[in-house]
TIVO-2410 file (N, C-alpha, C; in nm, 3 decimals):
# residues 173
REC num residu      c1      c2      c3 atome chaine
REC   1      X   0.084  -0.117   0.000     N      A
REC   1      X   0.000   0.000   0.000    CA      A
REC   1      X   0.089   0.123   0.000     C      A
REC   2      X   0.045   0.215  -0.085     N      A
REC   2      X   0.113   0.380  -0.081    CA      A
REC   2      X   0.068   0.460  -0.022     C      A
REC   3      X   0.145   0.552   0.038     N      A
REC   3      X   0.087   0.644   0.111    CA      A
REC   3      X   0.167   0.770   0.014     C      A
REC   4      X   0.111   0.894  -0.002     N      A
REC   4      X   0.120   0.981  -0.076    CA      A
REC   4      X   0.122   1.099   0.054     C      A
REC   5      X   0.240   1.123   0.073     N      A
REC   5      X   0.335   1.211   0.156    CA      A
REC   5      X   0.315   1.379   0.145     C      A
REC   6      X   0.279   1.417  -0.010     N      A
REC   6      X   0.212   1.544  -0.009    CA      A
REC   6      X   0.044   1.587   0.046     C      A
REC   7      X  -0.021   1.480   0.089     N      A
REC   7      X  -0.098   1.466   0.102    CA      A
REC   7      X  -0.177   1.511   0.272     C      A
REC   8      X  -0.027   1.449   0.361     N      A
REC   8      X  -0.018   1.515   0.469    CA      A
REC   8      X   0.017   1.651   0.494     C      A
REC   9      X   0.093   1.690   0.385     N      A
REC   9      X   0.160   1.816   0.419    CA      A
REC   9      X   0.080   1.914   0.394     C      A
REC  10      X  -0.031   1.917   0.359     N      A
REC  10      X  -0.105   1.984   0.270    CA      A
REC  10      X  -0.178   2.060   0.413     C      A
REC  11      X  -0.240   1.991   0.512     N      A
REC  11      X  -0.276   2.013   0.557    CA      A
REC  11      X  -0.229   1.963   0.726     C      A
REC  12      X  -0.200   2.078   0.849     N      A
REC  12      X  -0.128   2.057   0.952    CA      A
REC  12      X  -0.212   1.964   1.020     C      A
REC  13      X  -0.135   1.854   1.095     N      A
REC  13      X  -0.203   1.775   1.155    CA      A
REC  13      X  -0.292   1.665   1.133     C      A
REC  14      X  -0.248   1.645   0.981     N      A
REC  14      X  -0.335   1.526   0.939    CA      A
REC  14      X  -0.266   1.397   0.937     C      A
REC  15      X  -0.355   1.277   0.955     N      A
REC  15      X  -0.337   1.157   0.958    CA      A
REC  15      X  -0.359   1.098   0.853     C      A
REC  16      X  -0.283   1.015   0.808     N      A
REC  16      X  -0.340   0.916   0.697    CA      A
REC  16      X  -0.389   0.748   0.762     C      A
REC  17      X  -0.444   0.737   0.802     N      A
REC  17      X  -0.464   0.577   0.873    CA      A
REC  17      X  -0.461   0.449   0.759     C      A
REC  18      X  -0.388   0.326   0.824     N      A
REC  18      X  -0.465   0.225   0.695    CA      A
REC  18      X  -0.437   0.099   0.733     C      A
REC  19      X  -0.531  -0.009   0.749     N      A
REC  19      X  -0.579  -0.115   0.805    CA      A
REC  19      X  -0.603  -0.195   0.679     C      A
REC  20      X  -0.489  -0.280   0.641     N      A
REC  20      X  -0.504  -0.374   0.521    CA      A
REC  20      X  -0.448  -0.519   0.510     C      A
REC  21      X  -0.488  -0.671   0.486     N      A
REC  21      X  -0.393  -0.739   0.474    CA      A
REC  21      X  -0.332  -0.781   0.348     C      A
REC  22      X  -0.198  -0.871   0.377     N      A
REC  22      X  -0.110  -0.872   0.286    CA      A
REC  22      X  -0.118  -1.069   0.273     C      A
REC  23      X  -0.086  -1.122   0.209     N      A
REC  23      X  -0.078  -1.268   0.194    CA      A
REC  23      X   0.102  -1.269   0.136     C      A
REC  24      X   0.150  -1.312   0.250     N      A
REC  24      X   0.329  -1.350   0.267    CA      A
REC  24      X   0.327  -1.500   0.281     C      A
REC  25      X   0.189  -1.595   0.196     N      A
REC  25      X   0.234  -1.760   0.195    CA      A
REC  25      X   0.362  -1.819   0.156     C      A
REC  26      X   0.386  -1.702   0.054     N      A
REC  26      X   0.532  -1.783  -0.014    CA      A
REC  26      X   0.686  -1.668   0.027     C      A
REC  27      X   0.649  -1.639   0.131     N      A
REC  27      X   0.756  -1.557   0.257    CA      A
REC  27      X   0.830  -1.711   0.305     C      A
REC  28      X   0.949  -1.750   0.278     N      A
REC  28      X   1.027  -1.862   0.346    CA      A
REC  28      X   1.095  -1.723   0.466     C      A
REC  29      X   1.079  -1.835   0.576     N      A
REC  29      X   1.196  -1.782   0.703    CA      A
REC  29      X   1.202  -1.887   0.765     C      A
REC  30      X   1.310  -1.958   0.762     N      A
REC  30      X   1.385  -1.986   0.869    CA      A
REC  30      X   1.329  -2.180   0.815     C      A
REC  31      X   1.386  -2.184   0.637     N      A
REC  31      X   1.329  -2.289   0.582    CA      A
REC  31      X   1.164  -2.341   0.624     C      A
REC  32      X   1.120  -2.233   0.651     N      A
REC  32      X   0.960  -2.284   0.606    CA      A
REC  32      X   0.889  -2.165   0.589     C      A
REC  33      X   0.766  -2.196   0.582     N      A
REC  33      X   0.639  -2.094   0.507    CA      A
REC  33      X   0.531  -2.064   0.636     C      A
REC  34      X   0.612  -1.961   0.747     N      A
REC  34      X   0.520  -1.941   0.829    CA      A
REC  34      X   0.377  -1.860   0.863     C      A
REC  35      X   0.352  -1.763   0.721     N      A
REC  35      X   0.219  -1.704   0.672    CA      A
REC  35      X   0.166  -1.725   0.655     C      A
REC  36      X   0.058  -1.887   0.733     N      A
REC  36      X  -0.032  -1.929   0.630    CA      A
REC  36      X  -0.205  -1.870   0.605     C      A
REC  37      X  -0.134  -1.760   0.719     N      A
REC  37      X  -0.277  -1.647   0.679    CA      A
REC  37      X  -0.242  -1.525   0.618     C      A
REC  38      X  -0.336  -1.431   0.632     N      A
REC  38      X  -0.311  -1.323   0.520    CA      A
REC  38      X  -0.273  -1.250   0.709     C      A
REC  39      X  -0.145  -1.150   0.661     N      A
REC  39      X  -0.088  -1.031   0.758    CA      A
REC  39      X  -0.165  -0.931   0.773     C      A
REC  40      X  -0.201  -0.859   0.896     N      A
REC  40      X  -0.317  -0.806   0.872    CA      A
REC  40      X  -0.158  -0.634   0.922     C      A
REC  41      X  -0.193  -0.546   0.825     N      A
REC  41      X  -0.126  -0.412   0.895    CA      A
REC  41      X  -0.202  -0.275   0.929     C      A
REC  42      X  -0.190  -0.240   1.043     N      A
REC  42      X  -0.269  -0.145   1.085    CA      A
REC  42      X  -0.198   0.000   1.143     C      A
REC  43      X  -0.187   0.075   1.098     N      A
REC  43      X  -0.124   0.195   1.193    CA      A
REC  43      X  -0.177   0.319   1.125     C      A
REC  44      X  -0.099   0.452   1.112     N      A
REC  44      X  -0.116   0.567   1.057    CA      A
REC  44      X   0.028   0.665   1.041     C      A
REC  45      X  -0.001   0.737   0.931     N      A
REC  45      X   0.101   0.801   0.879    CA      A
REC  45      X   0.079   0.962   0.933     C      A
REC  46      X   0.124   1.031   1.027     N      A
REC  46      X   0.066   1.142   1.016    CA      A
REC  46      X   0.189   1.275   1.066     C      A
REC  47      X   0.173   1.381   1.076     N      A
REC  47      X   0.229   1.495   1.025    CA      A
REC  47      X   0.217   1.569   1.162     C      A
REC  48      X   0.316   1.619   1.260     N      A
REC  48      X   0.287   1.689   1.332    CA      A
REC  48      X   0.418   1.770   1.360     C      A
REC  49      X   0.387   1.932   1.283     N      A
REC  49      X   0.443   2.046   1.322    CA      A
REC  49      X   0.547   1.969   1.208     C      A
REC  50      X   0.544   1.942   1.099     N      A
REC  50      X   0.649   1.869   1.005    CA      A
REC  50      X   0.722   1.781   1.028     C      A
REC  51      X   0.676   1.711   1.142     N      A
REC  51      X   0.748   1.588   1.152    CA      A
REC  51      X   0.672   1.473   1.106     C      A
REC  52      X   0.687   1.359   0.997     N      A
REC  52      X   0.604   1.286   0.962    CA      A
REC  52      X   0.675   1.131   1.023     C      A
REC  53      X   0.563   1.078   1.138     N      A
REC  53      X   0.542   0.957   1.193    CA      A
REC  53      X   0.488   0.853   1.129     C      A
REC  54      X   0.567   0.749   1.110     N      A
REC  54      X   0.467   0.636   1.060    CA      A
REC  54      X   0.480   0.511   1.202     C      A
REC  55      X   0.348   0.493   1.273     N      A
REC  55      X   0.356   0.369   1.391    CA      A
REC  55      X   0.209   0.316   1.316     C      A
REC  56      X   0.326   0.176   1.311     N      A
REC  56      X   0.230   0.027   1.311    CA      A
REC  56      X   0.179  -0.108   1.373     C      A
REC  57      X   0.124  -0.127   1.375     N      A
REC  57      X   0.164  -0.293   1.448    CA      A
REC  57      X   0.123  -0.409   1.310     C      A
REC  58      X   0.177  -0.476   1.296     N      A
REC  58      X   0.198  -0.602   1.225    CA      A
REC  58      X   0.129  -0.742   1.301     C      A
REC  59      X   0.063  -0.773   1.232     N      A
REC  59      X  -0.064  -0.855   1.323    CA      A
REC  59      X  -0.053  -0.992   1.230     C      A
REC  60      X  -0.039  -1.116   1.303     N      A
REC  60      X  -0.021  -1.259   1.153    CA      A
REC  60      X  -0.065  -1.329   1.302     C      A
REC  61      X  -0.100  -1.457   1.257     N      A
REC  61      X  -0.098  -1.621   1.349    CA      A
REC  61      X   0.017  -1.688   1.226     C      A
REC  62      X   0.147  -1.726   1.283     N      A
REC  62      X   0.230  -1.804   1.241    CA      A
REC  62      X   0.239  -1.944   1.300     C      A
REC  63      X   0.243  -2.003   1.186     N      A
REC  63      X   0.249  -2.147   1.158    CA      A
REC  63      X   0.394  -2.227   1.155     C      A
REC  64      X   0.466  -2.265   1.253     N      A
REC  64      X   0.636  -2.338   1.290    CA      A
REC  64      X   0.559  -2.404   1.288     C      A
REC  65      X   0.731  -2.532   1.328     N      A
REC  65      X   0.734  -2.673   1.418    CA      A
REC  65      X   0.871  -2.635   1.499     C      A
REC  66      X   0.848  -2.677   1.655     N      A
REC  66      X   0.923  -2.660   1.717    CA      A
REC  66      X   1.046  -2.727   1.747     C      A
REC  67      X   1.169  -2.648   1.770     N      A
REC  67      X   1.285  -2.639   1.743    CA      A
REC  67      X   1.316  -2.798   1.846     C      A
REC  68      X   1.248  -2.804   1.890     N      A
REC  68      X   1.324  -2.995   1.979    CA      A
REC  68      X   1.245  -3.087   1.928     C      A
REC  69      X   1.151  -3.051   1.899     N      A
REC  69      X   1.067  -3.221   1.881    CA      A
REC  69      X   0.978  -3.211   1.730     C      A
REC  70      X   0.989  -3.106   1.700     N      A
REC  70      X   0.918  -3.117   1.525    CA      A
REC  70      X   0.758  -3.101   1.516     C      A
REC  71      X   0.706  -3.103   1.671     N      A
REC  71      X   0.552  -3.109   1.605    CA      A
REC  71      X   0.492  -2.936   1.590     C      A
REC  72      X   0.450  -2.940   1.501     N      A
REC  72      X   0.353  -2.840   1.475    CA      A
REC  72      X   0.317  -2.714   1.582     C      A
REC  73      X   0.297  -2.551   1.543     N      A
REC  73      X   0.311  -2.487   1.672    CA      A
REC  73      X   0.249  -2.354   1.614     C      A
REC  74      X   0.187  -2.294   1.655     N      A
REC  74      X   0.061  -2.209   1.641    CA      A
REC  74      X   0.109  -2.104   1.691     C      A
REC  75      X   0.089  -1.985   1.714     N      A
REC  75      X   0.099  -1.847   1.778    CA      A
REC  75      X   0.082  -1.741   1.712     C      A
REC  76      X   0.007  -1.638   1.837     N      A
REC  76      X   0.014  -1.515   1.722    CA      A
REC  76      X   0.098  -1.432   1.766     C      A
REC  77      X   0.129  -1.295   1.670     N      A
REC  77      X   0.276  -1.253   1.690    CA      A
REC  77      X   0.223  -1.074   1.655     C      A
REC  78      X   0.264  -1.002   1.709     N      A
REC  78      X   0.249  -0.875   1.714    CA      A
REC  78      X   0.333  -0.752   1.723     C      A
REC  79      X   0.403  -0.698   1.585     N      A
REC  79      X   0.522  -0.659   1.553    CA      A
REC  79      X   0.519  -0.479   1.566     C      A
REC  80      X   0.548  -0.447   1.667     N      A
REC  80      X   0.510  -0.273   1.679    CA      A
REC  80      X   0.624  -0.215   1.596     C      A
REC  81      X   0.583  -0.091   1.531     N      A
REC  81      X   0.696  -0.048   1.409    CA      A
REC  81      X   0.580   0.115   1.459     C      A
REC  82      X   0.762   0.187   1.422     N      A
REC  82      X   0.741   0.297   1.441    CA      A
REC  82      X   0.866   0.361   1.392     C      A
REC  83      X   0.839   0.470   1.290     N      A
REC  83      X   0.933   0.514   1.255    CA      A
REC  83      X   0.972   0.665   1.217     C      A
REC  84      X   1.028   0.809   1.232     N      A
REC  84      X   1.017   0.875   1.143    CA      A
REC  84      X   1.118   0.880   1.021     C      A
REC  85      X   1.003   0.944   0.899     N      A
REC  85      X   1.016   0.924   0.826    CA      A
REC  85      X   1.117   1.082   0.738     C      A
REC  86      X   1.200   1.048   0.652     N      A
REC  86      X   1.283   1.177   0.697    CA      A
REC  86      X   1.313   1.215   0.508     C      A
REC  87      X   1.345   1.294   0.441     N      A
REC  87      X   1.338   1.301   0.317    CA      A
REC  87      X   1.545   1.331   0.281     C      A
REC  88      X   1.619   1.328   0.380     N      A
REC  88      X   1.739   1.371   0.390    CA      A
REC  88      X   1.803   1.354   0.506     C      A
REC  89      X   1.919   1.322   0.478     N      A
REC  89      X   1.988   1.383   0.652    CA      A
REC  89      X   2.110   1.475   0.633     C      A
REC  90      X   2.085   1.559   0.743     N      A
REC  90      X   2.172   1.686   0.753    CA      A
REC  90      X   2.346   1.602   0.732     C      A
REC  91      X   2.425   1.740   0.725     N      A
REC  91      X   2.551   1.730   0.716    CA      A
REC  91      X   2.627   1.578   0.600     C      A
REC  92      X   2.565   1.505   0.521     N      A
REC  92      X   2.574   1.456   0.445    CA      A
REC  92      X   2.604   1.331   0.533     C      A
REC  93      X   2.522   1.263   0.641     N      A
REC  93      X   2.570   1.118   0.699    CA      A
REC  93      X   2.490   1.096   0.596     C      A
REC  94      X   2.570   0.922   0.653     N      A
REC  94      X   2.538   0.804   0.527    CA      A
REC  94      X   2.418   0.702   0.612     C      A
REC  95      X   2.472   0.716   0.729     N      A
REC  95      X   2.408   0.586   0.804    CA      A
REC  95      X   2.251   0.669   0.891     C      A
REC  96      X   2.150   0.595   0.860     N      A
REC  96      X   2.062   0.685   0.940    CA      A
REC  96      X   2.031   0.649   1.117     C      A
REC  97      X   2.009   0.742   1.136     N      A
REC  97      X   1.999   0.653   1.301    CA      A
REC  97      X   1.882   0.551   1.338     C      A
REC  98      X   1.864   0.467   1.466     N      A
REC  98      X   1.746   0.426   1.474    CA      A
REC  98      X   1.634   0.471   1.469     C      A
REC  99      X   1.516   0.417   1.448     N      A
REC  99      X   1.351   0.516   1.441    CA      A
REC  99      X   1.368   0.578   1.323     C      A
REC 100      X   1.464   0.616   1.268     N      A
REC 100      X   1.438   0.673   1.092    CA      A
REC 100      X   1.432   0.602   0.957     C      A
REC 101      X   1.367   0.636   0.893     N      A
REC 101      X   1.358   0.602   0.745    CA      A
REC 101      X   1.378   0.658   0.631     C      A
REC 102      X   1.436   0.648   0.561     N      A
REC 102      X   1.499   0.736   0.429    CA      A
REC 102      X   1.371   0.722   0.310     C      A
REC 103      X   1.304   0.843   0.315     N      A
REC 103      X   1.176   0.845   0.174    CA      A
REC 103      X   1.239   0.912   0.101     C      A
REC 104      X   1.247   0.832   0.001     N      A
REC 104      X   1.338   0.924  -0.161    CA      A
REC 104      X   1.206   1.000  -0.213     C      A
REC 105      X   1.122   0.977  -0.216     N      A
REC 105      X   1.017   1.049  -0.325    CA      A
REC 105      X   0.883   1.080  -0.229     C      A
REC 106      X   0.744   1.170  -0.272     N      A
REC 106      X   0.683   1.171  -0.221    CA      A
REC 106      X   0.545   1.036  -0.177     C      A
REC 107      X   0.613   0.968  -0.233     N      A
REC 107      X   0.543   0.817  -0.222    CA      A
REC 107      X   0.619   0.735  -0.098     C      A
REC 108      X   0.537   0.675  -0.038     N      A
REC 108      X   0.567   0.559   0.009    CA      A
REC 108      X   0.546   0.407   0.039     C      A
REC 109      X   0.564   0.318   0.016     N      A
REC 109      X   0.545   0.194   0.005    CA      A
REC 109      X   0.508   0.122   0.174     C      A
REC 110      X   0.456   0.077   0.214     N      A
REC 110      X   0.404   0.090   0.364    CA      A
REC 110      X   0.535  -0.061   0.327     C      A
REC 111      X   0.465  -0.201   0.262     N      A
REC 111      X   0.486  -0.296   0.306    CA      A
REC 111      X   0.669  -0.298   0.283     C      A
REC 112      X   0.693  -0.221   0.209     N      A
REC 112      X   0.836  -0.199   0.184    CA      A
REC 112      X   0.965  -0.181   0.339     C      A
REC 113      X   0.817  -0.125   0.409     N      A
REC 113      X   0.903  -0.041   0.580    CA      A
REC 113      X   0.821  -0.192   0.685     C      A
REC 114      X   0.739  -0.220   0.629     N      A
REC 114      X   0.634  -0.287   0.760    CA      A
REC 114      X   0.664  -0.479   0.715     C      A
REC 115      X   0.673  -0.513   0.624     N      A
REC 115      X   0.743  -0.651   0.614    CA      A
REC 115      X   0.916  -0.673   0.621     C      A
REC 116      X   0.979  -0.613   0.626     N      A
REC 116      X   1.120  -0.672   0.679    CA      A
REC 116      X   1.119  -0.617   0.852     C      A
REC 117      X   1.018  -0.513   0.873     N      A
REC 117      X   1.001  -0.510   1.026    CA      A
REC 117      X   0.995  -0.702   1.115     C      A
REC 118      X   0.876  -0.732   0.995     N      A
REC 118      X   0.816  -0.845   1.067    CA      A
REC 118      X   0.901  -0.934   1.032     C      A
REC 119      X   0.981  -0.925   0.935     N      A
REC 119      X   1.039  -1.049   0.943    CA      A
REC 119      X   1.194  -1.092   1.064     C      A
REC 120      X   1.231  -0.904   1.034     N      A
REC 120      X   1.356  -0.919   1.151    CA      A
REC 120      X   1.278  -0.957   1.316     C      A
REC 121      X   1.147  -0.965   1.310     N      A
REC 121      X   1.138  -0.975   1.480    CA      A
REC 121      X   1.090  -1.142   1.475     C      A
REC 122      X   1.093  -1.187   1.378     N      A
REC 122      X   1.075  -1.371   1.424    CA      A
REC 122      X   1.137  -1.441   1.492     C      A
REC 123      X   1.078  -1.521   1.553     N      A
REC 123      X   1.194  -1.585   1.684    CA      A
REC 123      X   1.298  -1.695   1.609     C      A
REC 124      X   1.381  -1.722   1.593     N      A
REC 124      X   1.477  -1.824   1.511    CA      A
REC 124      X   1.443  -1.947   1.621     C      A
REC 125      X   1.431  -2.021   1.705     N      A
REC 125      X   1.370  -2.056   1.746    CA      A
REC 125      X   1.278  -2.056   1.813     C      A
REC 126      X   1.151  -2.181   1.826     N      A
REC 126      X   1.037  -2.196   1.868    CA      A
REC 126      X   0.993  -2.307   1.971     C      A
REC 127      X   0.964  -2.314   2.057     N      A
REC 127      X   0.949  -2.486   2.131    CA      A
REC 127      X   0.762  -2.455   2.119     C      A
REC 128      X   0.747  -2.616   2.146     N      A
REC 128      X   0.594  -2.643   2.137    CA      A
REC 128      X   0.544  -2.600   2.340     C      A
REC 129      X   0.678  -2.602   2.396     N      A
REC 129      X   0.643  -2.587   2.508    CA      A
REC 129      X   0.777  -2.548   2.584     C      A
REC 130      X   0.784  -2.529   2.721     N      A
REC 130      X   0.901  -2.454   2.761    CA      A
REC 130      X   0.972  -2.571   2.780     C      A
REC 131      X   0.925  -2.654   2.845     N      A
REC 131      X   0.989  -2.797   2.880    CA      A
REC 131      X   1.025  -2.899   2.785     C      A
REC 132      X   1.000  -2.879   2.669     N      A
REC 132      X   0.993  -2.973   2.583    CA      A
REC 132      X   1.148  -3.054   2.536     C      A
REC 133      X   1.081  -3.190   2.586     N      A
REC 133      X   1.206  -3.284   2.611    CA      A
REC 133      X   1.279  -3.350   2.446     C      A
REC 134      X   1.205  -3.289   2.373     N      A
REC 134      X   1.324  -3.355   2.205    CA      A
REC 134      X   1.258  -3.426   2.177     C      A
REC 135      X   1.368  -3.448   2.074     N      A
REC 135      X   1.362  -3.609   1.982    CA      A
REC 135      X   1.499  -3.693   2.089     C      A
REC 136      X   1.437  -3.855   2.089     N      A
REC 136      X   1.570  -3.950   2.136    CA      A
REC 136      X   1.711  -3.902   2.051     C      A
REC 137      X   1.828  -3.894   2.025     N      A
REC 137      X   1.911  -3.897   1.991    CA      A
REC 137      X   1.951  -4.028   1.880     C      A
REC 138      X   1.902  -4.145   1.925     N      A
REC 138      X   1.933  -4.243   1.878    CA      A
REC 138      X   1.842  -4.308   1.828     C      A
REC 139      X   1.677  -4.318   1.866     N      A
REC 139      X   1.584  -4.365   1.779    CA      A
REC 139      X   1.475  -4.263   1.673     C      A
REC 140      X   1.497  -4.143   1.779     N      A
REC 140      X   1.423  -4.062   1.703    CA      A
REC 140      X   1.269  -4.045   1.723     C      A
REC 141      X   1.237  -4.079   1.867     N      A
REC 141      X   1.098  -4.110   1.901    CA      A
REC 141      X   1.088  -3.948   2.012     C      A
REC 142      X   0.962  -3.898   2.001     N      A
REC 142      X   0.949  -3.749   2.081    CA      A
REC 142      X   0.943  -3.847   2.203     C      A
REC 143      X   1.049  -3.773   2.272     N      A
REC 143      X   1.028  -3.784   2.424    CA      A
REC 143      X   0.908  -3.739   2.532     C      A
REC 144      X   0.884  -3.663   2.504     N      A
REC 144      X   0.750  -3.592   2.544    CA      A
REC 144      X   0.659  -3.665   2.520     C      A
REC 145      X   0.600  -3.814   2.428     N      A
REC 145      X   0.527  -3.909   2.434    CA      A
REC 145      X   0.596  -4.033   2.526     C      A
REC 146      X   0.658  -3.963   2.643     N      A
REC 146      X   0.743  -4.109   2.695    CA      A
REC 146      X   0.885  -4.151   2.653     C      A
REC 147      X   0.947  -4.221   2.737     N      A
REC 147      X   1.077  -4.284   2.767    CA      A
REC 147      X   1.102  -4.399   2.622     C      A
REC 148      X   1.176  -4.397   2.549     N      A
REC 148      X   1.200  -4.476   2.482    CA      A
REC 148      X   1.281  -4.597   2.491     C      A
REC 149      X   1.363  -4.558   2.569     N      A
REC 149      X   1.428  -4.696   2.657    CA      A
REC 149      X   1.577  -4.733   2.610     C      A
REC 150      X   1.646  -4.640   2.512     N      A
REC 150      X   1.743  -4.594   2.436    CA      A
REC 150      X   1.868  -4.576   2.569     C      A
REC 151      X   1.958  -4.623   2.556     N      A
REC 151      X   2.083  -4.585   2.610    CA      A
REC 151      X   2.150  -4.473   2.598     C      A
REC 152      X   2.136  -4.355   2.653     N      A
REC 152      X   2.125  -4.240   2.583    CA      A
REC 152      X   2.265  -4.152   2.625     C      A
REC 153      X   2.363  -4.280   2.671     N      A
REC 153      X   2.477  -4.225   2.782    CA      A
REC 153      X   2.576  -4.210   2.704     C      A
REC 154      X   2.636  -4.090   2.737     N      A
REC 154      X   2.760  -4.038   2.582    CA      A
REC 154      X   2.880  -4.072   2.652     C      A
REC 155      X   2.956  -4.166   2.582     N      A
REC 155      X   3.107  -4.178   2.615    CA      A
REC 155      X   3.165  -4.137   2.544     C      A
REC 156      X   3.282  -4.032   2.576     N      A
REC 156      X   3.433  -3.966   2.527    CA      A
REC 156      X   3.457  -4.102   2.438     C      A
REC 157      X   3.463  -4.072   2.327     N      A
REC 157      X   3.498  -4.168   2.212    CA      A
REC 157      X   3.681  -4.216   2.317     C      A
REC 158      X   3.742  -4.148   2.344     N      A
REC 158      X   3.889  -4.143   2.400    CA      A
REC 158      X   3.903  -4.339   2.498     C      A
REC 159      X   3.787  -4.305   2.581     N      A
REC 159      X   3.739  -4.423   2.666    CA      A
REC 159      X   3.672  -4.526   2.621     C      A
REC 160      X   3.573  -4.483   2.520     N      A
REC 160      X   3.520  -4.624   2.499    CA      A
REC 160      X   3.590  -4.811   2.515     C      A
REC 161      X   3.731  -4.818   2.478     N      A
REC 161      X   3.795  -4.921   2.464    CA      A
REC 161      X   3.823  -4.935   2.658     C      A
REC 162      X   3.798  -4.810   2.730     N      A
REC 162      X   3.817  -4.912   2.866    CA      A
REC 162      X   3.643  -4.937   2.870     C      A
REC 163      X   3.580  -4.891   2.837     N      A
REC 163      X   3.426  -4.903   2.881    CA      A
REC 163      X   3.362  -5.051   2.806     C      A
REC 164      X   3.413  -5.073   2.705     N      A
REC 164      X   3.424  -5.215   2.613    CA      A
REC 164      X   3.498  -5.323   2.775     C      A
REC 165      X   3.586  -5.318   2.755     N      A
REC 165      X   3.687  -5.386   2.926    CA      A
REC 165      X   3.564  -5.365   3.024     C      A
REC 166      X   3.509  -5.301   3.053     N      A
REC 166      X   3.435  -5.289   3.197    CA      A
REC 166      X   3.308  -5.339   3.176     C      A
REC 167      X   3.223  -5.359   3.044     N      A
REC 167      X   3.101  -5.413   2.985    CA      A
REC 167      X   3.176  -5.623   3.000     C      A
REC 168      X   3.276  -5.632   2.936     N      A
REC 168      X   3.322  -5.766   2.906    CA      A
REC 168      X   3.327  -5.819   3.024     C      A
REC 169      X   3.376  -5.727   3.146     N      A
REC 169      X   3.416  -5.776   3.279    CA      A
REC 169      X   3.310  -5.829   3.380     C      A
REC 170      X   3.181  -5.734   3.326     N      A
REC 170      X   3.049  -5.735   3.377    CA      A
REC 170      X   2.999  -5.896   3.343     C      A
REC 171      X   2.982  -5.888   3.196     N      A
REC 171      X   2.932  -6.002   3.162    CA      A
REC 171      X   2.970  -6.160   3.214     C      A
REC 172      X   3.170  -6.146   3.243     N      A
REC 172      X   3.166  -6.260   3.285    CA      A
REC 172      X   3.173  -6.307   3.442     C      A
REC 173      X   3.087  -6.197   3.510     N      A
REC 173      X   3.075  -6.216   3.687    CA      A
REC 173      X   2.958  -6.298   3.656     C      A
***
């Protein structure tokens, strides 16, 4: 969506508001497709004493699988964005500071400022729960459905050949 920047200026103290969604199904992060609804974006663009504000919030239910055990994981996620919006910066810096945005023209592209918002705030990992006990190591069964019965005891590769000696020694008492 565009917002048309002369539009505020025209008149002191005006708002532009705009409440629209976006469909990001084929948005990959983090090797999968967590948009499987349409993004809903809501905020306003507005003008006060020539300073032009753009605050949003970024509204989705994302669709993971969680980072220990793989099953499936639901949540909704709520991305506050706020920025001003600036047509230059003094003394010829290059780098802009935080809260600013560089508008080359009197147009602006909302999803251009409001989808890499949402995508930098995704969690890189996810659990289905806080506790959530994995996958076995060795069979591959979710722990969280129960004990698999897997030997799950790590020996220093260094030792194994005395731990071989101490298994053999066992066996012949």
């Amino acid at each position: 969506m565009q917002i048309c920047l002369t539009d505020l200026v025209s008149a002191p103290s005006q708002r532009i508001r705009f409440d629209y969604t976006i469909d990001l199904s084929k948005e990959e992060v983090a090797f999968s497709f967590p948009f499987q609804k349409p993004v809903r974006m809501v905020g306003e663009v507005a003008d006060a004493a020539g300073v032009i504000t753009l605050r949003a919030q970024v509204q989705t239910r994302v669709f993971t699988r969680c980072a220990r055990c793989d099953r499936p994981v639901e949540y909704d996620k709520v991305t506050p964005v706020e920025f001003l919006l600036v047509k230059g910066l003094a003394n010829g810096e290059e780098d802009l500071p935080d809260g600013m945005y560089l508008v080359e023209s009197d147009r602006v592209e909302l999803d251009e400022i409001l989808i890499p918002e949402l995508l930098l705030d995704m969690e890189m990992t996810v659990l289905c729960r806080e506790d959530c006990k994995g996958l076995c190591p060795k069979c591959g069964k979710n722990l969280n459905d129960g004990d698999c019965g897997c030997d799950r005891r790590e020996i220093d590769p260094r030792l194994a050949v005395l731990q071989e000696f101490l298994d053999r020694k066992k066996e012949h008492k």
